[in-house]
C-alpha positions as CSV (number, residue, x, y, z in Angstrom):
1,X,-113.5,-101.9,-48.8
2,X,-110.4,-103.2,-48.3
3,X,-110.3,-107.4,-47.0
4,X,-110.9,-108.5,-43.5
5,X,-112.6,-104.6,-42.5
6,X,-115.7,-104.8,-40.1
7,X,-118.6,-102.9,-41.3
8,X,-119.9,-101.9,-37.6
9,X,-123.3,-102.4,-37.2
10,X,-124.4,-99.6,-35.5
11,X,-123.2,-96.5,-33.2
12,X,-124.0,-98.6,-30.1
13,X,-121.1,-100.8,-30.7
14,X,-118.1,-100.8,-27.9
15,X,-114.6,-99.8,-29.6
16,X,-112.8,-102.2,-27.6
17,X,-108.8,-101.7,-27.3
18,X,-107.8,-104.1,-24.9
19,X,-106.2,-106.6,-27.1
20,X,-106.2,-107.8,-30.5
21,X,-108.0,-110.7,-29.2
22,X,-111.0,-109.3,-29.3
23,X,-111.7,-109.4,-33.0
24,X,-114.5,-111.3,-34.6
25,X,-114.6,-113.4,-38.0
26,X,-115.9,-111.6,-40.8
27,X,-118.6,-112.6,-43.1
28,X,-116.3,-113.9,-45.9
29,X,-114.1,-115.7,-43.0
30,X,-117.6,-116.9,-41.3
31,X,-118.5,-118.1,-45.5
32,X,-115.1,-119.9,-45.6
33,X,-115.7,-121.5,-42.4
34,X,-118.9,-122.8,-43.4
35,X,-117.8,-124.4,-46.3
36,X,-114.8,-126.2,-45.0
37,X,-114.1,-129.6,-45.8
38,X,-113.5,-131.9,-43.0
39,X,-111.6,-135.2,-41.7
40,X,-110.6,-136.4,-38.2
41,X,-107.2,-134.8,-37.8
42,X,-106.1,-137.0,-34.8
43,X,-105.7,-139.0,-37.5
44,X,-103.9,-136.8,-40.0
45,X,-107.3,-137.2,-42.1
46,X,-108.7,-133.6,-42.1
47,X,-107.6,-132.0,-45.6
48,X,-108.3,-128.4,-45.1
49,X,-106.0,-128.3,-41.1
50,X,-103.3,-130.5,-43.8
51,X,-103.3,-127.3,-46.1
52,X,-103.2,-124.8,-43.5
53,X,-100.0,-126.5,-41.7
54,X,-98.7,-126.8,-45.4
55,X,-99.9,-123.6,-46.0
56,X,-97.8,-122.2,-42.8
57,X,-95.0,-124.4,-43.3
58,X,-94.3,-122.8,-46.4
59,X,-94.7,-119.5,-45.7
60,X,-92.2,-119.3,-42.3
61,X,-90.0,-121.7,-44.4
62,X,-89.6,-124.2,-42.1
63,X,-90.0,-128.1,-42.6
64,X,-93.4,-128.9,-41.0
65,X,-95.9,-127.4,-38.7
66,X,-98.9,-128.4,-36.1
67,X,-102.2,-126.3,-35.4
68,X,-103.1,-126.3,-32.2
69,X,-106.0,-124.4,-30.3
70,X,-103.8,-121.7,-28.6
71,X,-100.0,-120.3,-28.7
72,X,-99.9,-120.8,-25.1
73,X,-100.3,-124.6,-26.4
74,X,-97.6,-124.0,-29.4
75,X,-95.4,-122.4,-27.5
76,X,-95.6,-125.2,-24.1
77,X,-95.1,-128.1,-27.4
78,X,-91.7,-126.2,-28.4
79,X,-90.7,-126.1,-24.6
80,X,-91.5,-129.6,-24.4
81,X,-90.0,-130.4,-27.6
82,X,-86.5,-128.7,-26.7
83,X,-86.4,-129.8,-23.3
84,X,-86.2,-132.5,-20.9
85,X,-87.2,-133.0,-17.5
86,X,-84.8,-131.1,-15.0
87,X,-83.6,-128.8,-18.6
88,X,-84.1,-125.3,-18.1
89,X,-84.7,-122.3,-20.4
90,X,-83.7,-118.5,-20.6
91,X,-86.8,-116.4,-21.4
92,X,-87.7,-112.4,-20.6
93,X,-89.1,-111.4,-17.3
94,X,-92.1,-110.1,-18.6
95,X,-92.5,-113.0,-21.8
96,X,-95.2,-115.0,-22.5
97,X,-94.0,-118.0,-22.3
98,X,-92.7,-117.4,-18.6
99,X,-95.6,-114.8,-17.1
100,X,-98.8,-115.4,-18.7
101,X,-98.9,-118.8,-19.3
102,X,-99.4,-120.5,-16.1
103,X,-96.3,-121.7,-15.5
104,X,-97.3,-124.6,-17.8
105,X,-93.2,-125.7,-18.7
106,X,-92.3,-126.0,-15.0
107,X,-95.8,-127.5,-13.9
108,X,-96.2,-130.0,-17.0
109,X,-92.4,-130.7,-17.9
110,X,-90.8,-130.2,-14.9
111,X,-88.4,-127.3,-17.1
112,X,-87.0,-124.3,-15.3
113,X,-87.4,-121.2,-16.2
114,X,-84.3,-118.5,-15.8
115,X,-86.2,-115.2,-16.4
116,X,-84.4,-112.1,-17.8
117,X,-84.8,-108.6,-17.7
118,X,-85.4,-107.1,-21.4
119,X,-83.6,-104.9,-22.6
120,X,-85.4,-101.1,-23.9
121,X,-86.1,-102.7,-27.6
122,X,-87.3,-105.5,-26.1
123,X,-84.4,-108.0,-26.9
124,X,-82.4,-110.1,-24.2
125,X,-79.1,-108.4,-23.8
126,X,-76.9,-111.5,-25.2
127,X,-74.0,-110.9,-22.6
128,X,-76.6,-111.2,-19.8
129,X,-78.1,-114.4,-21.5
130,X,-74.3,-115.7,-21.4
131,X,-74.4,-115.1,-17.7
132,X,-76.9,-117.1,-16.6
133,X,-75.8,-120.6,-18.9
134,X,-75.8,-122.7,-16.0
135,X,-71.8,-124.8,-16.1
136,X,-72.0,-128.4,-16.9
137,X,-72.5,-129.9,-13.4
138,X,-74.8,-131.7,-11.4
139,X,-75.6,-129.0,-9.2
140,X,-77.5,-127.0,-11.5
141,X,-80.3,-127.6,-14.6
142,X,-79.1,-127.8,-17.7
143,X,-79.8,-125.0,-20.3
144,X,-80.7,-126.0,-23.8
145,X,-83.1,-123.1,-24.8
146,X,-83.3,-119.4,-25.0
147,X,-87.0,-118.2,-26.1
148,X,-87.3,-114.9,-27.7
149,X,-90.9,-112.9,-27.8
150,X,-91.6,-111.1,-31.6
151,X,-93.3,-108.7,-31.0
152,X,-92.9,-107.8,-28.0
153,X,-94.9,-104.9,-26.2
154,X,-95.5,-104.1,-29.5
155,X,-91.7,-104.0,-30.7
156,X,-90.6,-105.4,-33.7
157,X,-87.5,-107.0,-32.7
158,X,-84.5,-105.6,-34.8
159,X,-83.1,-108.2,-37.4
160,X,-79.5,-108.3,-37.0
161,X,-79.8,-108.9,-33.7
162,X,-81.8,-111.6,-34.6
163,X,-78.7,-112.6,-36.6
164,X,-77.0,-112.4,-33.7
165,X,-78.7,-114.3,-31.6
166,X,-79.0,-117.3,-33.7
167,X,-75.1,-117.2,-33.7
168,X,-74.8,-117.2,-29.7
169,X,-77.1,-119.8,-29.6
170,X,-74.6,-122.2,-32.3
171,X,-72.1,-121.2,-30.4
172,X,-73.4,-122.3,-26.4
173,X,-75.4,-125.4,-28.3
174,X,-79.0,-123.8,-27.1
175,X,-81.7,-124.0,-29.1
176,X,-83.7,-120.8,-29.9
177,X,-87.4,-120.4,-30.0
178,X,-89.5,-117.4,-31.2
179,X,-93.5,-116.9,-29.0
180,X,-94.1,-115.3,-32.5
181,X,-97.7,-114.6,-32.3
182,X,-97.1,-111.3,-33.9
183,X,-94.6,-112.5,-36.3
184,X,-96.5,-110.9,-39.0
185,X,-96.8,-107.0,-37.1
186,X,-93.0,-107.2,-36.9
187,X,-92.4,-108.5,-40.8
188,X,-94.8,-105.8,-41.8
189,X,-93.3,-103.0,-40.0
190,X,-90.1,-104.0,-40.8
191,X,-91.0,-104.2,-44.3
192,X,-89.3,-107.7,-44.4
193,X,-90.4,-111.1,-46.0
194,X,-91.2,-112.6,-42.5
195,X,-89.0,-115.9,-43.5
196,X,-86.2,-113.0,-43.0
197,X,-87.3,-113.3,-38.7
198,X,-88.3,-117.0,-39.0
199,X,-85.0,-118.5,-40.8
200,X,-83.3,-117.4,-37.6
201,X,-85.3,-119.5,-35.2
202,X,-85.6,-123.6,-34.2
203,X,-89.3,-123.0,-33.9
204,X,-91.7,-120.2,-34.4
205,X,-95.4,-119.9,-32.7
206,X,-97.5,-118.3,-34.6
207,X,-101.0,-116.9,-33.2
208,X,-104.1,-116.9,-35.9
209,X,-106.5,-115.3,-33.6
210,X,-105.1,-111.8,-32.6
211,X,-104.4,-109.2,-35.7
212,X,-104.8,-111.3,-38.2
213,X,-108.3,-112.1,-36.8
214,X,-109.0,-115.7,-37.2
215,X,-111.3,-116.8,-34.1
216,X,-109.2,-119.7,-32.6
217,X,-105.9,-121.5,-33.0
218,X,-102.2,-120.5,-33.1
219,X,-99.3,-122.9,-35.1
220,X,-96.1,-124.3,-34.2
221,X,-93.6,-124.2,-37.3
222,X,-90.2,-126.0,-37.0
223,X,-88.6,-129.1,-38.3
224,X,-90.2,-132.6,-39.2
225,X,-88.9,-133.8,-36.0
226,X,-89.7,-131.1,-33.7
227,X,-93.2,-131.4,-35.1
228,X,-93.4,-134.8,-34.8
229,X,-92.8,-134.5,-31.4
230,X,-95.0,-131.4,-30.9
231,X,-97.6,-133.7,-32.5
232,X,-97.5,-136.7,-29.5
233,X,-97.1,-133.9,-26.9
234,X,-100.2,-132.3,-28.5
235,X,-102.2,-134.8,-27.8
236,X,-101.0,-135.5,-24.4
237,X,-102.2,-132.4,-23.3
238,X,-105.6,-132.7,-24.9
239,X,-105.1,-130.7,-27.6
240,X,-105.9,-133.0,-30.4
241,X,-109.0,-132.0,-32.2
242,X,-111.3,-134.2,-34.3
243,X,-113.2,-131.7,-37.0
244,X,-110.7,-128.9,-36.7
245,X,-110.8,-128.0,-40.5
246,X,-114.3,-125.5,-39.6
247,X,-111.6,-123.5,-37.5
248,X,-108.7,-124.4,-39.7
249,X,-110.5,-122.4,-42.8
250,X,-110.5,-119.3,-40.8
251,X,-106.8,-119.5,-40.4
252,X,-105.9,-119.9,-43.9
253,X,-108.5,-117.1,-44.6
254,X,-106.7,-115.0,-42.1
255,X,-103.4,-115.9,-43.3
256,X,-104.3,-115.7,-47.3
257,X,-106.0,-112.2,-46.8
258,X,-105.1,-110.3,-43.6
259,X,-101.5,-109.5,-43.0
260,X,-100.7,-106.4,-45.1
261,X,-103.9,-104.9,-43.8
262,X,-102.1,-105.0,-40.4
263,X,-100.1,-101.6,-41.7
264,X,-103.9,-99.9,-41.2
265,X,-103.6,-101.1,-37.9
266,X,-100.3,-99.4,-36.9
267,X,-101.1,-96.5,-39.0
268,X,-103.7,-96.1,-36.5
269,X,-101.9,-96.9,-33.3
270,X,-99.2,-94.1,-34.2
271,X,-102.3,-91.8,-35.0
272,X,-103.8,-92.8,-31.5
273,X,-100.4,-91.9,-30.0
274,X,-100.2,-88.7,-31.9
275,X,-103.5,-87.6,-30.7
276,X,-102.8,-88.6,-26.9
277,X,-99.7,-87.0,-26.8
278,X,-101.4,-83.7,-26.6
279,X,-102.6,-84.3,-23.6
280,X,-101.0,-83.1,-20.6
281,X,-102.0,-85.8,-17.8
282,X,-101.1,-88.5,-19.7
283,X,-97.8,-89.9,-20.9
284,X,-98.0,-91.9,-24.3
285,X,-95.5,-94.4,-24.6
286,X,-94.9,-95.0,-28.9
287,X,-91.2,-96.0,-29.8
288,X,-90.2,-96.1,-33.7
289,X,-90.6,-100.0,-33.9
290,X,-94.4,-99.8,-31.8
291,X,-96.6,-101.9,-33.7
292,X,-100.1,-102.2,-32.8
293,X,-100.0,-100.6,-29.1
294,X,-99.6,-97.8,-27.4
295,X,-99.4,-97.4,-23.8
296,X,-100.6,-95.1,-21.9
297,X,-100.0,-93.5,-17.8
298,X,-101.6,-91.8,-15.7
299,X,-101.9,-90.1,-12.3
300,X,-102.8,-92.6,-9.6
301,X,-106.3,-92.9,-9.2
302,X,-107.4,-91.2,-12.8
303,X,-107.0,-95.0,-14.5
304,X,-110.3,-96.3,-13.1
305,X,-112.3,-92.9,-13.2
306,X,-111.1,-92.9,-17.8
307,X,-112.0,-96.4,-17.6
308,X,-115.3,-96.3,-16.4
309,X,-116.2,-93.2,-18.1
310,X,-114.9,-94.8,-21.9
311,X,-117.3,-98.0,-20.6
312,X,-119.9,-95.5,-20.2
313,X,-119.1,-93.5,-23.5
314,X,-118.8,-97.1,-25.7
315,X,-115.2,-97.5,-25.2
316,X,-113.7,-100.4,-23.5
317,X,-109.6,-100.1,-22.0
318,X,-108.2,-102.1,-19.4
319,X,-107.4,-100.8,-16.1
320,X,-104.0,-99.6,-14.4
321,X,-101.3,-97.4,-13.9
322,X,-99.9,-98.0,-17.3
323,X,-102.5,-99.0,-19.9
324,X,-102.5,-100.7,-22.8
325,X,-104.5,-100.1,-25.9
326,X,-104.2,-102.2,-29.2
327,X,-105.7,-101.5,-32.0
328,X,-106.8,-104.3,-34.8
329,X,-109.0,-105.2,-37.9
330,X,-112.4,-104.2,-35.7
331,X,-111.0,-100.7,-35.0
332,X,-111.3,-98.0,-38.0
333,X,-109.5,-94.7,-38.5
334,X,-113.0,-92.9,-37.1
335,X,-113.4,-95.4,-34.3
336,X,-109.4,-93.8,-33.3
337,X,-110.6,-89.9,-33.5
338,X,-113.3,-90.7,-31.6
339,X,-111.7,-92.7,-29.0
340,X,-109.5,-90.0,-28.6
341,X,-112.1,-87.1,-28.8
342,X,-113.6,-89.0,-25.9
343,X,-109.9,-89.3,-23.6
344,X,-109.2,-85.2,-24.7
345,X,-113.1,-84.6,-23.1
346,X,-112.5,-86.7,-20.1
347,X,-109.4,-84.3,-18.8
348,X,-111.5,-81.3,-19.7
């Protein structure tokens, strides 16, 4: 059996595609876990949360790096970091860092957001981010940051653009941050060292907790002074933790044993896809550079009546007119061909 695989306990369990949240430590990340040694890392004193921002550090190739309990937390400490009060930056409509994360760099540093419209690959179109650099007068906020999102919807960003983008951002003196928490699904789809995507950024999130299945925590990598400053604004927002090394453990587990099995896990999103696009009713959404989802529309009103029957039938999806399902280390090959069996039976 290959590392970080689930064994599932039983038939009754739910197959649950929501989101690559949803996975569960194993029993050799549970065994590393327990054995974690342990310091207060307020104080810098916890050696195993030490290794695993060394441990990071190292492997994006960037000076330092904080853990943190969340990437919404990693990626509000670059904002932070980047910008002052009154700064603003230029992020995708539909990001992370500007939609689903409460609005934490306006309501906590007082920095503006300029949302964009992404592009079909899901890059900001560079002439459009030119656009909206706000002129250097008073009447308007000052732009020092453009935040990039790898993956995103499942797109693995392509690299020279990447290239590109760190050249426009030299050039307009912005910094450039990367909500990386899938860093790792785009390096291995790409078939890339993933310091070939990090090199290009000021600072790189990186989530633990979705496909590489740790059960908590997400790291900031950047410089020794971005850091140091991530590390104050850390604990102003109540995100310094005491014995963090317990959770700490999992991530270098996760990090030391479960990124090339993430292949596996877009093997079986473009298998899901395959299967669904037999179906007539539905219209399966997989570009060439999909990752780990696939999504998937409907005819209004037949989202709720799949979901509820899947819930019924030991499948769990979210619900709405375009739906997205993500596979991940707690899904199998069989758990896909029967996830799909059960979709092909509902439109019978």
């Amino acid at each position: 059996m290959k590392a970080g695989t689930r064994v599932r306990k039983n038939s009754e369990d739910m197959i649950d595609l929501r989101s690559d949240t949803v996975t569960r430590p194993t029993a050799a990340m549970r065994k590393a876990m327990a054995a974690a040694e342990v310091g207060d890392d307020v104080y810098g004193e916890d050696p195993t949360v030490n290794r695993l921002e060394q441990l990071a550090a190292s492997m994006l190739g960037t000076e330092a790096a904080i853990f943190a309990p969340s990437g919404t937390q990693t990626n509000l400490l670059a904002l932070l970091s980047h910008c002052a009060r009154g700064d603003e930056y230029i992020v995708g409509q539909s990001a992370h860092t500007y939609r689903f994360e409460g609005g934490g760099a306006a309501v906590l540093g007082s920095i503006q957001p300029q949302p964009l419209d992404f592009e079909r690959d899901g890059t900001l179109h560079l002439d459009k981010v030119k656009a909206a650099i706000k002129p250097d007068d008073v009447h308007f906020a000052r732009t020092r940051l453009l935040c990039l999102e790898n993956t995103q919807g499942g797109l693995a960003l392509p690299i020279d653009y990447l290239g590109k983008a760190r050249a426009f951002t030299q050039t307009h003196h912005l910094k450039l941050h990367l909500d990386g928490a899938r860093i790792f699904n785009a390096a291995v789809k790409l078939q890339v060292p993933v310091t070939s995507i990090s090199r290009h950024f000021d600072s790189i999130s990186v989530c633990l907790s979705k496909g590489l299945g740790a059960p908590v925590g997400s790291l900031l990598c950047a410089s020794k002074v971005v850091i140091q400053s991530a590390r104050r604004w850390r604990k102003v927002l109540g995100g310094g933790m005491r014995q963090a090394g317990i959770l700490a453990a999992a991530g270098i587990y996760a990090l030391e044993n479960n990124i090339k099995r993430l292949a596996e896990d877009h093997d079986n999103a473009a298998l899901l896809a395959r299967e669904l696009e037999t179906i007539d009713e539905l219209n399966i959404d997989y570009a060439a550079a999909q990752t780990n989802m696939v999504f998937m529309e409907s005819a209004e009103g037949v989202s709720e009546r799949l979901r509820s029957y899947l819930k019924e039938n030991g499948f769990i999806i979210n619900n709405g007119p375009r739906v997205r399902l993500v596979t991940h280390l707690d899904v199998s090959r069989d758990d896909i061909l029967r996830t799909a069996a059960a979709i092909k039976n509902f439109f019978k």
